[in-house]
C-alpha positions in Angstrom: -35.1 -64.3 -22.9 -37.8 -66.5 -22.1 -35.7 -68.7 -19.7 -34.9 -65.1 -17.8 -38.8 -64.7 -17.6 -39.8 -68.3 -16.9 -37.6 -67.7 -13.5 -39.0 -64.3 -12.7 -42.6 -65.3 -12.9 -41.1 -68.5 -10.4 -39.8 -65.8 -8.0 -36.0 -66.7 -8.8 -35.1 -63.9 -7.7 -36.6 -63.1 -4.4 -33.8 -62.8 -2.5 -30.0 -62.7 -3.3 -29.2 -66.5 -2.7 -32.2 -67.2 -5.0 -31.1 -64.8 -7.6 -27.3 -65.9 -7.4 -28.7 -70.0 -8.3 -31.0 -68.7 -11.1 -28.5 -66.7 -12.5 -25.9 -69.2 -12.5 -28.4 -71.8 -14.3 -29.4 -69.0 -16.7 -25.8 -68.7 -17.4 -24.7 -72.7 -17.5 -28.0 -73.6 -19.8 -26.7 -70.6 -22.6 -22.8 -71.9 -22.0 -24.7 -75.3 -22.7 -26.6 -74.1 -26.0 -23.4 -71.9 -27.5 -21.2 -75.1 -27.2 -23.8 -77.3 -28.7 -24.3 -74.7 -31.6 -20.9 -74.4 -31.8 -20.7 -77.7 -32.3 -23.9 -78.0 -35.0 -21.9 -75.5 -37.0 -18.6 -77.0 -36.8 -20.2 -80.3 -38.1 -22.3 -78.7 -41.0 -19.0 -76.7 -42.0 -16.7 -80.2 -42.0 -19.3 -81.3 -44.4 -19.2 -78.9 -46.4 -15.6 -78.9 -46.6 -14.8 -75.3 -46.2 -11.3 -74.2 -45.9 -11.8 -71.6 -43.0 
């Protein structure tokens, strides 16, 4: 993943506090993308009216 690598080359995880903080804003940005691809797909399905 290229946010995972973007905080490795930053030294995000140099020690275990600084791993712990990128970790946790590795994991809130994807809980942040699902939801708003959940949402895109919800939307596009409404539209389309399908039954499921």
């Amino acid at each position: 993943m290229a946010i995972h690598r973007a905080q490795t080359l930053r030294f995000g995880y140099g020690s275990v506090p600084q791993g712990y903080r990128s970790l946790a804003m590795l994991v809130g940005l994807l809980f942040t993308r699902v939801l708003l691809r959940y949402q895109q797909m919800s939307t596009a399905l409404d539209i389309k009216l399908y039954p499921g």
